[in-house]
N, C-alpha and C positions, 0 to 999 in steps of 0.2 A: 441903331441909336442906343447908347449908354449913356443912364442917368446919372451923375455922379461921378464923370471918368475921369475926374484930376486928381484921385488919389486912391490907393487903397483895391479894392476886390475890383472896381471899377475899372482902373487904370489900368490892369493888369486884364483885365477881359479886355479892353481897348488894343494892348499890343498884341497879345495872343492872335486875336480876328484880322487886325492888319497884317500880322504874320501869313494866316491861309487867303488873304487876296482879297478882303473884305476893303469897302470904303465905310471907316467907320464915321460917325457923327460923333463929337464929342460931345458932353454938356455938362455943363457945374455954371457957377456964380464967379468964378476967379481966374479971370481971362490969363493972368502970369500965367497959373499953373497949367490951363489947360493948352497954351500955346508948347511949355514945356512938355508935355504930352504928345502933342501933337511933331514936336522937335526929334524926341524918341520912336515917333512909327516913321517919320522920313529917313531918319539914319536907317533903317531896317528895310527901306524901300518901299512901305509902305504909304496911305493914302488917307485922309483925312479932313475933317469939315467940323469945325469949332460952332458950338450955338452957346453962347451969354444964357444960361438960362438960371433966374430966380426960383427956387418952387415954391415961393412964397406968394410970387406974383400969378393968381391966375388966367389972367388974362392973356399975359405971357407964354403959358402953356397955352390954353385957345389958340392963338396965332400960332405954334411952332409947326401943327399938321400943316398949316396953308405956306408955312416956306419952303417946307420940307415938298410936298406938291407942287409948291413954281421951281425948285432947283431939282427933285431928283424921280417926281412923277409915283414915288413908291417906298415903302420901305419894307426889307427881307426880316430883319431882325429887329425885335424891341426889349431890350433888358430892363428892368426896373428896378435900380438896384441903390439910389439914393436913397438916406434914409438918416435920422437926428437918433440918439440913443436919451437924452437929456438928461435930468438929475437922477440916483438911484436913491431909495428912499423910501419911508410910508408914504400908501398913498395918502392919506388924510394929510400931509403936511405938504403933498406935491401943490406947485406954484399955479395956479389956473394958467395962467399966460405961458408959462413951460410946457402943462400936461396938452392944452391946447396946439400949440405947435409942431409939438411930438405928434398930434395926432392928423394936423394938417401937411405936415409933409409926409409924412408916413404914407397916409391914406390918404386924404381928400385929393391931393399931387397926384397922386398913383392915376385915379380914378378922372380926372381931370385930363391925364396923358391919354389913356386910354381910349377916352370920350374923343377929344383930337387925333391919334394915331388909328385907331381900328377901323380906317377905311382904307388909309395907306396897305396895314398888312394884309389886304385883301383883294388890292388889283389884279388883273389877270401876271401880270408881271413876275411879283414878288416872290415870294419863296413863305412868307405867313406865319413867322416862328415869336412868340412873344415868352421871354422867362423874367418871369416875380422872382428876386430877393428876399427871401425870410429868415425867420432864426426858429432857433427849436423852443426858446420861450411863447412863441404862438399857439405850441398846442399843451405846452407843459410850464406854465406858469411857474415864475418864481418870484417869493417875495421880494420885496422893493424895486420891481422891473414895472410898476406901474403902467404908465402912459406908452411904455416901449411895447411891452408884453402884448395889451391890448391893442393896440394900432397894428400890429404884426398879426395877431388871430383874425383882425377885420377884416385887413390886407389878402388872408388865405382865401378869406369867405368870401369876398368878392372876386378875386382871383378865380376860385373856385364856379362862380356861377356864371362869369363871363364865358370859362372853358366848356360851359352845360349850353350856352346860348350861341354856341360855336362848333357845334358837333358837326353841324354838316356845310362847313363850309371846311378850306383848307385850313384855317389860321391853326397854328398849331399852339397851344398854348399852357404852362408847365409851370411849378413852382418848387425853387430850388431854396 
């Protein structure tokens, strides 16, 4: 499963994996595009499964582990790779409702998938690989990356302590 896979770093992990024989999931908000996504892994013979997903909605996340469990019993790989960049700027003049967003899709999303997905990557089944999306403004701050900067160093942090409360099980889990 790839967050975010109708354009961009996403999209191109999408084709990539369907190239090595993966069945990927897709997921974004914008059924056009990810249909077009999904249009370019069938020409390559590859194999694919669209999910409508809002990450604003999270309830929406809640439910995606239990369909992903009635259709596929498991999942090998979890990318988390969607993510808003929003305004750059001082923070004092960032928008509450922008800086908040920023930090709900960023993070609260992330941590919401996780909650829902980390039983899947952990069937006897699966293969247990999950990779967090970052940027290098998470550990090296720059001015006016506000709400971005921050939602990305959280992202590590919990990233980070899922992988410590994961040691002895397979799931393997990594931040790129």
């Amino acid at each position: 499963l790839i967050t975010g896979s109708s354009s961009g770093i996403g999209k191109e992990l999408a084709l990539q994996l369907s190239q090595k024989n993966f069945h990927v999931l897709l997921t974004g908000k914008d059924k056009n595009k990810l249909e077009k996504v999904q249009k370019e892994i069938k020409l390559q013979k590859g194999s694919s499964t669209i999910f409508i997903l809002n990450l604003k909605d999270h309830h929406e996340i809640d439910r995606l582990g239990y369909e992903i469990f009635k259709k596929f019993n498991k999942l090998d790989i979890l990318i988390l790779n969607a993510g808003i960049l929003g305004t750059l700027g001082p923070l004092h003049h960032q928008n509450v409702e922008e800086f908040e967003e920023v930090i709900n899709i960023n993070l609260i999303s992330n941590f919401r998938l996780i909650r829902a997905l980390d039983p899947l990557l952990k069937t006897e089944k699966s293969q247990g690989k999950a990779i967090v999306i970052s940027s290098g403004v998470a550990n090296n701050p720059r001015a006016y990356w506000g709400a971005y900067a921050i939602s990305k160093a959280a992202l590590e942090n919990m990233t980070k302590i899922w992988a410590l409360e994961n040691i002895k099980t397979n799931l393997k889990i990594n931040i790129i």
